[in-house]
C-alpha positions, 0 to 999 in steps of 0.5 A: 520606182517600179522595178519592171521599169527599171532599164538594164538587166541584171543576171547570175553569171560572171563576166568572163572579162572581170577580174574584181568582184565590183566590176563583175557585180556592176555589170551582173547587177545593171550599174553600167554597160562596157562602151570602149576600153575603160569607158562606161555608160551608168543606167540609173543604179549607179548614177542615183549612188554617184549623185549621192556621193557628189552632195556629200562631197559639196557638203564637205566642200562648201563646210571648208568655204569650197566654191563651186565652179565648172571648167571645161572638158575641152581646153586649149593646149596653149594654157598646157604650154603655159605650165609647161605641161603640153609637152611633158605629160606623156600619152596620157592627156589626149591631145587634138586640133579643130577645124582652125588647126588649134591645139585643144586637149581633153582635161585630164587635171585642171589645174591650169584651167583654175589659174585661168579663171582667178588669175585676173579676180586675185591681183590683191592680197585681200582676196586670199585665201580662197578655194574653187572646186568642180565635180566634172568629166576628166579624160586620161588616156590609160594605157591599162585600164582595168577592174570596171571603174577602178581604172578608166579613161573616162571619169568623173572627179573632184577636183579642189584648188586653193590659193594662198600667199603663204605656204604656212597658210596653205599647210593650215588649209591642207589640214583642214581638206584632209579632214574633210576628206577622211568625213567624206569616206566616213560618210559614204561608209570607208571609214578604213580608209588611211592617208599615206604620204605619196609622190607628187608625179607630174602634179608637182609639189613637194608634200602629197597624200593618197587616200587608200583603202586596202584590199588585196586587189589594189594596184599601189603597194602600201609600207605600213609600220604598225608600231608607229602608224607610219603610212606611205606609197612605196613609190615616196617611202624612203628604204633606210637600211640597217648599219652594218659592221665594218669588215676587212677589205680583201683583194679585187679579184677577176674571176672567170664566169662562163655563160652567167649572166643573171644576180642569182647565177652569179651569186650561185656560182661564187657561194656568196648571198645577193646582198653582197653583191652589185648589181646594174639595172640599166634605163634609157632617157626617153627624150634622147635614149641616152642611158642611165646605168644604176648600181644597187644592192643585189637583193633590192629592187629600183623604185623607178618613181624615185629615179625618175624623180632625181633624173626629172626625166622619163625613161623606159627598160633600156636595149643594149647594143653591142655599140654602147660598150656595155656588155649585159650580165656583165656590167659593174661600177668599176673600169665601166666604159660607156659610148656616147651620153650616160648617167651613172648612179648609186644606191645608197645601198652600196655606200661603205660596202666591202667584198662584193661581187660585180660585173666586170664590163668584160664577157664571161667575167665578174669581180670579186673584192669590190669596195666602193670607197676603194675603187670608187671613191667620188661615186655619190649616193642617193635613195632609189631603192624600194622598201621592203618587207620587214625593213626599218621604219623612216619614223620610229627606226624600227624593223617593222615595215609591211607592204599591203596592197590599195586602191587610191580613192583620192590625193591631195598635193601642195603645188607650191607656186608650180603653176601660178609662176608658170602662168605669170599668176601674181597679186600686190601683197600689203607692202605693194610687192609682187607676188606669186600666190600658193596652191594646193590641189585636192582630187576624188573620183567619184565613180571609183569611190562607188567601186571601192565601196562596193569591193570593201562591202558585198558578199557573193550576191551582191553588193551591200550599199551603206544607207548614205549612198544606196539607190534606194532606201527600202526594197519593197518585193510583192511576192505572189503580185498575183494574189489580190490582197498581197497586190492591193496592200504592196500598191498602197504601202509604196505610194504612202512611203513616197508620200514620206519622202522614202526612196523605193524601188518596188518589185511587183513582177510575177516572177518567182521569189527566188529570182525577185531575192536575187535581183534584190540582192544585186541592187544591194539596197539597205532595208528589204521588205517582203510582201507575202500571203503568208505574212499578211494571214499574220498581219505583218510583213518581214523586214531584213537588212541587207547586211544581215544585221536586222532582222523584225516582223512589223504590224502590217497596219502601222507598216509604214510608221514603223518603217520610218523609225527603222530609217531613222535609227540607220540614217 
């Protein structure tokens, strides 16, 4: 393809709207043009690079037995009332009727639609196991999108469903797809991408992984602990804390604390650390606002994604009014008194804990002295706090834990039989009793794998595409198109690459170097290959890499041949 053809501009400023650098090279360099919120059109760069890494995701697919189908974008609401999802999931799944006044949803997840199309073909045991998947159109109505295709409302993806009659089967497969996955990011050139175990959220299921590459620009937080190579979200990362000593219990005390309201206030004023002292951190239910007050550790913070796990039930930052009978900055385990509907929890945090300070559910007044299995001996105890940094492993028990920043470039998740029983999915196993079958659910999406790819590999020019998934193999740049012999020697050695089967997007405008370098630079393809009057006087042509590792005159009269040995060797 000639470049002077190519539609969409490339050029050297930043959008002003960008705050990742893939976002910005995509828009300066022509990949996609902004339409709505977390919505884009590709032109033809990036959808060469996204077609590319599909084919290597079916390959990977179809060397598991993956089959490959394709479901809907729009799906009636009644299979989402089936699984019990049309009401559970939140603003994310766009929901509309047509003319007829029927429930319709844009999918989002297809989880449904997969037990929609087998559940009537798998009725007997002979027909396990078995994996469907589709590269399709998803919409989920973010309610922030951000950093061009990282985070978008509409989306390709991939998404994996297999069906087993046994949970020991199912874990072998889940293997296999997690090896599958990680020669995927291998092959589209992440190989830094690490598996970390996640929380299921509204998919379900109990045991899930995250694909992530870490970068500092990514949205989810990693624990890490070098020691053991333990890896997880800290949204599923148990906080396990250190065993302390057992001190002497002293006296409940009221003490009076005049216009203090916050954990650092009230530490300050009575001279004692955050972690000897109890602080509340108050929800209501989304369903009925009912409130949820949980007691933690002063020093920590409330993984909300743990909470809301225990609670199966969606909350929000609670508003306190003065009829709830809880009084803000005050509010303490002890003597709580709560109007109306509430859960009161614990962290584990507090469990044996001695001398701490606490609201006093009075204005103006905080405890000292609390001792939890004193005051409150019935309280239960349960993990909803965040891990930190420096906290103790849950594998190996050592105080070695990191958090690093990511981006999730796919997950995968063992559904149980969350949707198949939902859906009255079942089959005749070989005893003739019925049963419901396994599933397992395996997701990437495409077009944020593109952005990882080009956040993890580019430098201030532009992105630097691996020869996997590179628009084009070989840029080849005319320089000085004008002169005669420069221009009759570029035509003739593009035509004889594309007899080769090479991909070649050639720039032969009359436009100064520079510019023609810089565009290169944008469309980041692997192999650069410069056309001069200077080079042909010494009967070669420069070959540069994009990356800057290679670099070679070749003999401009085997140009061609030695372009496809320099292809072959970075295949």
């Amino acid at each position: 393809m000639k470049l002077e053809k190519l539609v969409g501009d490339r050029f050297k400023e930043k959008p002003s709207d960008c705050v990742v650098d893939s976002h910005a090279l995509m828009i300066r360099g022509g990949y996609m043009k902004y339409v709505a919120n977390g919505i884009y059109s590709s032109y033809t760069p990036l959808r060469r690079i996204t077609h590319k890494i599909e084919e290597i995701i079916r390959q990977e697919m179809e060397a598991i037995d993956g089959q490959e189908v394709q479901f809907p974008v729009v799906l009636p609401g009644s299979l989402w009332e089936e699984s019990g999802r049309y009401e559970s999931v939140g603003k994310e799944l766009m929901r509309f009727r047509d003319r007829n006044n029927s429930s319709l949803v844009l999918g989002m997840t297809h989880e449904e639609a997969a037990v929609h199309l087998v559940r009537e073909y798998a009725q007997s045991y002979t027909k396990y196991p078995f994996m469907i998947y589709q590269i399709q159109t998803k919409f989920r109505d973010e309610a922030r999108p951000r950093a061009g295709l990282i985070r978008v409302r509409e989306f390709t993806m991939k998404d994996a469903y297999s069906f087993h009659t046994s949970q020991e089967d199912l874990e072998t497969y889940y293997q296999r797809c997690l090896k599958a996955y990680h020669r995927i990011y291998k092959r589209v050139g992440l190989p830094e991408v690490i598996a970390v175990a996640s929380d299921s959220g509204m998919m379900g299921g109990n045991v899930s992984h995250e694909f992530m590459l870490l970068t500092p620009i990514g949205e989810d937080s990693i624990a890490i602990c070098p020691d053991c190579g333990y890896c997880a979200n800290m949204e599923a990362a148990e906080n396990i804390l250190p065993k302390k000593s057992c001190k002497t219990s002293e006296p409940l005390a009221l003490v009076h604390t005049p216009d203090i309201h916050t954990i650092e206030e009230v530490c300050e004023f009575l001279h004692s650390p955050k972690e000897q002292s109890c602080k509340a951190v108050v929800y209501q239910k989304n369903a009925d606002d009912s409130y949820v007050v949980l007691f933690i550790r002063g020093d920590l913070e409330v993984n909300e994604t743990k909470l809301t796990n225990y609670l199966k039930e969606e909350i929000h930052p609670a508003v306190i009014t003065p009829e709830s009978g809880l009084h803000a900055g005050y509010i303490g385990p002890y003597n709580l008194q709560i109007n109306g509907k509430a859960v009161i929890l614990y962290d584990r945090s507090l469990e044996g804990a001695k001398n701490l300070s606490c609201g006093a559910n009075q204005e103006e007044y905080h405890y000292t002295g609390l001792d939890m299995e004193r005051e409150l001996p019935d309280a239960a105890y349960h993990d909803f706090a965040k891990i930190q940094e420096g906290g103790i492993c849950p594998h190996c028990g050592k105080p070695s834990i990191t958090i690093s920043r990511g981006i999730e470039v796919g997950n995968i998740f063992q559904l149980g039989t969350k949707y198949t029983r939902s859906m009255n999915m079942t089959y005749i196993d070989e005893n003739g009793k019925t049963q419901y079958p396994v599933m397992g659910c395996y997701g990437i999406g495409v077009g944020r794998l593109a952005a990882a790819v080009c956040e993890a590999h580019h430098d201030e020019y532009g992105p630097i595409w691996p020869m996997s998934i590179a628009p084009w193999q070989i840029h080849l740049c005319a320089v000085r198109s004008d002169d005669a012999q420069v221009n009759v020697f570029a035509d003739q050695l593009y035509e004889e690459l594309l007899k080769k089967g090479v991909e070649v997007i050639y720039d032969d405008r009359t436009v100064r170097a520079g510019v023609m370098f810089s565009d290169a630079d944008l469309l980041g393809v692997p192999l650069r290959v410069v056309v001069s009057p200077r080079n042909l006087k010494q009967n070669q042509l420069e070959v540069v890499s994009r990356d800057k590792t290679f670099s070679e005159n070749i003999p401009a009269e085997s140009a061609a041949e030695r372009l496809m040995e320099i292809l072959k060797e970075r295949l």
